[in-house]
C-alpha positions, 0 to 999 in steps of 0.5 A: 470506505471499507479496505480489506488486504489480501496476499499477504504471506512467507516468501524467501528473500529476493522473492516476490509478493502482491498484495491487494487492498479491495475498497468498497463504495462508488468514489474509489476514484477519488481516492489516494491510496497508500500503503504502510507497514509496520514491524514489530516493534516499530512505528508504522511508516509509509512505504508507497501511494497512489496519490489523486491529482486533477482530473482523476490521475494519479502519481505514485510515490514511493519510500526510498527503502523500497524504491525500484523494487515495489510498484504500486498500481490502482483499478479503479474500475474493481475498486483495489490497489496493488503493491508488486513486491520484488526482491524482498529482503527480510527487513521487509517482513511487517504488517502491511496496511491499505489507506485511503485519503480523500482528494488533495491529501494521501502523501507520506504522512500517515495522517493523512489517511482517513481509512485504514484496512485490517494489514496483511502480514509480510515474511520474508525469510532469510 
């Protein structure tokens, strides 16, 4: 699986931001995909997935820091994942990453994730 993030930019704070994570290969489906960012400086921690259960549902999970401002969403039918960004401050400005995790995994634990996409940086200004 190859992850490529898109939409990264500058934005105000209380703007908003979408970024997208373009998967290659049939088995997208399969897959919980997260989303991680890093600051500099910092060490990369979780910020959302969309996590695989049975049947290919899904349930998503999110980082208090960002819980009811972030949504995450998933099209399996274009292979990409979605982080919605809503009323950004600047303590999120990072370098967001895309992951995916085989089956029964994809939690809030970076290890967890097997495939990483390149990042896409996030600005928010004050």
């Amino acid at each position: 699986v190859q992850l490529q993030a898109s939409g990264g930019g500058l934005v105000q704070a209380g703007g908003s931001l979408r970024v997208s994570c373009a998967a290659s290969g049939r088995t997208f489906r399969t897959y919980s995909m997260g989303w991680f960012r890093q600051a500099p400086g910092k060490e990369r921690e979780f910020v959302a997935t969309t996590k695989w259960s049975v049947g290919n549902t899904y349930y998503a999970d999110y980082a208090d820091s960002v819980k009811g401002r972030f949504t995450i969403s998933r099209d399996n039918a274009e292979n990409t994942v979605y982080l919605q960004m809503n009323s950004l401050k600047p303590e999120d400005t990072a370098v967001y990453f895309c992951a995916a995790a085989p089956q029964n995994s994809g939690g809030r634990y970076s290890r967890e994730y097997i495939y990483w996409g390149q990042g896409t940086q996030v600005t928010v200004s004050s």
